[in-house]
Structure formats: C-alpha cells, structure tokens
C-alpha positions in Angstrom: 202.4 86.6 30.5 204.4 86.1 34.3 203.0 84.9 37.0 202.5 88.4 38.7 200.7 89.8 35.4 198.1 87.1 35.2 197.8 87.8 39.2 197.3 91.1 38.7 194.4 89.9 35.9 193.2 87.6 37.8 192.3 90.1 41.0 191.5 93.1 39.1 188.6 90.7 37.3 187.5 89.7 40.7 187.3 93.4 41.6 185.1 93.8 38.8 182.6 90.9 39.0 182.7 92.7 43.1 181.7 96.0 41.4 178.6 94.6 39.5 177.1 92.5 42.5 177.0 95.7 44.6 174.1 97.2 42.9 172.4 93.7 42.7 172.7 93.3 45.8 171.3 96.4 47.2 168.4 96.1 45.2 167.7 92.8 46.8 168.0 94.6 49.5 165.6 97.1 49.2 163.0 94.8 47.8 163.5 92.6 50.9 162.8 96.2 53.4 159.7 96.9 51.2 158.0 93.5 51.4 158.9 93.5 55.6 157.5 96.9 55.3 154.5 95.9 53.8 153.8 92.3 56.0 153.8 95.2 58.3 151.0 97.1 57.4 149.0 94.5 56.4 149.1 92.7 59.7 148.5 95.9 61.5 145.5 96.6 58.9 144.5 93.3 59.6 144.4 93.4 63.1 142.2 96.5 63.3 139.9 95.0 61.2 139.3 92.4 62.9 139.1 94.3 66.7 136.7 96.2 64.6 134.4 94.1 63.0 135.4 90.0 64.2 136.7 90.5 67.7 134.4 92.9 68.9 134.3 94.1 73.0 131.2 93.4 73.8 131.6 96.1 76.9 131.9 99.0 73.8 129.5 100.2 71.4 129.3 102.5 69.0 126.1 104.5 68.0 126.3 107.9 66.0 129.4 108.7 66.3 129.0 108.0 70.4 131.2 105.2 72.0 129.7 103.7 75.2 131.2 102.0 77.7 130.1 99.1 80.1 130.6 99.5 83.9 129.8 97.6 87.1 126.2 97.7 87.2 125.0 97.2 84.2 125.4 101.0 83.6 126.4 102.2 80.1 128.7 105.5 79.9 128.8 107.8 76.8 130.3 111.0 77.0 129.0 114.3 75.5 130.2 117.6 75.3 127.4 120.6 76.5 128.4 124.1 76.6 131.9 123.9 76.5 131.1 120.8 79.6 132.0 117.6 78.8 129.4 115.5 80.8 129.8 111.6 81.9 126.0 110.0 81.0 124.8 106.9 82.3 122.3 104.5 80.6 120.7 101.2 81.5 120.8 100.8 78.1 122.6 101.1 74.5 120.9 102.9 71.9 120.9 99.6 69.7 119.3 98.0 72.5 115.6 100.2 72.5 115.5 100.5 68.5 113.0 98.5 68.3 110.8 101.1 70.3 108.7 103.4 68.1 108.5 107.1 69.5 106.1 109.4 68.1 109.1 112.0 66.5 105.9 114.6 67.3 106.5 113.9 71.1 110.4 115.0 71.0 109.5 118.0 68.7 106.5 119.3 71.5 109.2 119.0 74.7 111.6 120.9 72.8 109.4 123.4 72.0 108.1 123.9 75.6 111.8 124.2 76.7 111.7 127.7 75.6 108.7 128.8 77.5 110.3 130.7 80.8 107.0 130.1 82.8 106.1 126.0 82.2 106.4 123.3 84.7 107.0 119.7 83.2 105.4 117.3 85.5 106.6 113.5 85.5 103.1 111.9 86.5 103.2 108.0 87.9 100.8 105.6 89.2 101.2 105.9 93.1 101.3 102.0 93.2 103.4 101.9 90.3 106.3 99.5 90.7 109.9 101.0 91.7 111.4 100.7 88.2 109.0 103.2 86.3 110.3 105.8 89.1 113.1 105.0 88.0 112.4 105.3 84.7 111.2 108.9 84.9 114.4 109.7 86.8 115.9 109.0 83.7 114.8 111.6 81.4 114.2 114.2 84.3 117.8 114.6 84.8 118.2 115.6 81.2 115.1 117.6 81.1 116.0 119.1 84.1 119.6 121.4 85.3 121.7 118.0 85.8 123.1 119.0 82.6 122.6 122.2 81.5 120.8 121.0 78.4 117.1 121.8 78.8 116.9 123.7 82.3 113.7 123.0 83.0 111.4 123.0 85.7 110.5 119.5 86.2 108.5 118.5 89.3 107.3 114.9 90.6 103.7 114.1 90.7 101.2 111.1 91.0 98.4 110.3 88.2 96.1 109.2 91.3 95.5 110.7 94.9 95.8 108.7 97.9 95.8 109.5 101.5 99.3 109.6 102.2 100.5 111.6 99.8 98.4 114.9 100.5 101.9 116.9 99.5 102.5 115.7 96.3 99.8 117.0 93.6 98.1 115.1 91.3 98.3 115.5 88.0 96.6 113.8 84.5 97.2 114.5 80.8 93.9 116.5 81.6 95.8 119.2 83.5 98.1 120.4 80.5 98.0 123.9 79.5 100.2 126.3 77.7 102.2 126.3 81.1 102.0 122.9 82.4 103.2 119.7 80.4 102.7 116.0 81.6 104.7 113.0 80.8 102.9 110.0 81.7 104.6 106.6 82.6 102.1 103.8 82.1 101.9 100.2 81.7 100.2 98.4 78.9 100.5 96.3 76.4 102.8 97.9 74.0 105.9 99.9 74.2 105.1 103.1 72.7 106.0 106.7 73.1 103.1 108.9 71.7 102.0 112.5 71.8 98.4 114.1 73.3 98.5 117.9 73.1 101.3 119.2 75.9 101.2 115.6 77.2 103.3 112.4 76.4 102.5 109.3 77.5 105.0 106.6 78.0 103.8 103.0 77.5 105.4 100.0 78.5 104.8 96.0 78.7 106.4 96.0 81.8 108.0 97.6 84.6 111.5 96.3 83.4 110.3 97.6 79.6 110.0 100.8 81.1 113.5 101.6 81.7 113.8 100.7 77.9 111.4 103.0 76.8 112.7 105.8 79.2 116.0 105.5 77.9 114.8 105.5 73.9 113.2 108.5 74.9 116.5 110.4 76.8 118.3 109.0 73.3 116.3 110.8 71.3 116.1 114.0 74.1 120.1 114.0 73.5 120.1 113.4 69.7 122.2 110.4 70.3 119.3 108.7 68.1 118.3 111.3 65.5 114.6 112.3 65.7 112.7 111.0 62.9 
C-alpha cells in the first residue's frame, strides 16, 4: 500500500471514530441540560419552602384562606370581597392571635338571625366610665354590623348600660331592654374573656380593657366567617 492509500485509511478511520463520538456526545449533553434543569427546580422548590414554612414574614399571616398584612399601627389588613366590592379590613388583631377566646357559636347564630328583621335596632351598650379601649372595642364590630360594608346593614345605635347626668341624650340601655325589636351587645369587664349569649342580648366579657379589643375582634372574625362558627 503507497503512502497516499494508507493516508486515505488513515483519515477515513479518523472520520469514523468522529462519526461514533457525535451521538455520545450529545447524549452527554442532554444529560448535563437535564440535571441543570433539575438543580433548577429543586432550588426554586426549595426556596419556596422554606419562605413558606422556615423563613416566615412575620408582617403576613395566613388564616382560612385570608392573608393579612401588617401596617404602621399595629393594624392588620385582610381583604374580602362583598357583593361584587372588594373591601380593605383592618384589625388590631390576627385571627390566630384571639383563638384562645371561647365564643358561644349560639351568639353569632342569634345576630345573624336578627339581621333579617327590617324593624330591629342593635344597641352597643358600655359602661359610661368604661375605659377608652372598650369604645373602641365596640367600634369594631359596629362597622361590620352596620352599612360600612354592606354586609349586615343594620341599624346599630350607641348607648350606655348606666345613666349619668351628662349624658341625658344618649339612652340607656341593659340586657333587660331586649325585645323581638331591640338587641343589646354588652361590653363588660370581668374576669374571663368570654363571648356568651342571653336571649336577644350578647355580652362581651373581658379581663381587661386591652383584652377587650381581643375579644371584639374574635367576635368581628367570626361575624365575617374569617373564623368558621362552631
């Protein structure tokens, strides 16, 4: 065999043995995409775990399917949608954070009832010389009660559980005045936290003045099914 022959042999192996690496070497290839691919997902798995569940915002909770949101203030934001409105509600608290409250599911059950009665009056009755905070604390739930947000529509007036001199406009009312037409919600401090039911009257008890926004808010919770009823 010349010189040019084995040449010619010798580069027509060396295109073979080129031949066969090709589809070796794309295969390598592939393998090397799919494991980048999948380092991918599982860091990106990984990370949402772990915002989830490890690295959690403490300025975010979810409760029943309802995200809320800290703000300046102290004021917790949840949104819901009423009628087509969706509606930005604030909260002093987080539903996990009045749990431990027990409500009487008895007391929810009466005020939705009354809802539907054209004629009734709900009357959010308060010690006179009550501290600040349980006003506020019936402010809470008379917003939802009320037309703030086209929920219950009510007719929900202020009142005082005991007359005094300088408050000749504002009528007095007691658990004793409920009727078919008038119910009372009762803010009072005791020595429990407790929301319980008497007849057309619920009666909000609290430790404290500070408990009392607590229990307000388990009750607006419960008034917005954010915590189920039971």
């Amino acid at each position: 065999m010349d010189k040019d022959a084995h040449h010619k042999h010798e580069t027509h192996h060396a295109i073979d043995e080129e031949v066969e690496r090709k589809p070796v070497d794309s295969k390598k290839s592939l393998l090397f995409i799919l494991i980048v691919i999948g380092v991918i997902i599982l860091i990106v798995g990984a990370t949402i775990i772990l915002s989830k569940y490890v690295f959690v915002n403490p300025n975010t909770v979810t409760y029943n399917h309802y995200e809320f949101d800290k703000f300046e203030g102290n004021l917790w934001m949840t949104q819901q949608l009423i009628k087509d409105q969706l509606y930005n509600i604030p909260f002093y608290n987080n539903p996990t954070q009045v749990l431990d409250i027990a409500v009487d599911p008895q007391s929810i059950d009466a005020i939705r009832q009354f809802s539907t009665n054209p004629n009734g009056t709900v009357y959010i009755s308060v010690d006179p010389y009550a501290n600040s905070r349980i006003v506020l604390a019936g402010i809470e739930f008379a917003r939802i009660l009320g037309k703030g947000y086209n929920i219950y529509n009510m007719d929900v007036k202020s009142a005082i559980s005991t007359p005094v001199n300088y408050t000749a406009n504002v009528q007095v009312i007691t658990c004793q005045n409920q009727s078919s037409d008038v119910f009372v919600i009762y803010p009072t401090i005791t020595d429990k936290n407790l929301i319980s039911l008497n007849g057309n009257c619920i009666i909000m008890e609290s430790k404290n003045a500070t408990e009392s926004i607590r229990v307000a808010d388990a009750f607006a919770f419960r008034l917005l099914n954010i915590i189920p009823n039971n």
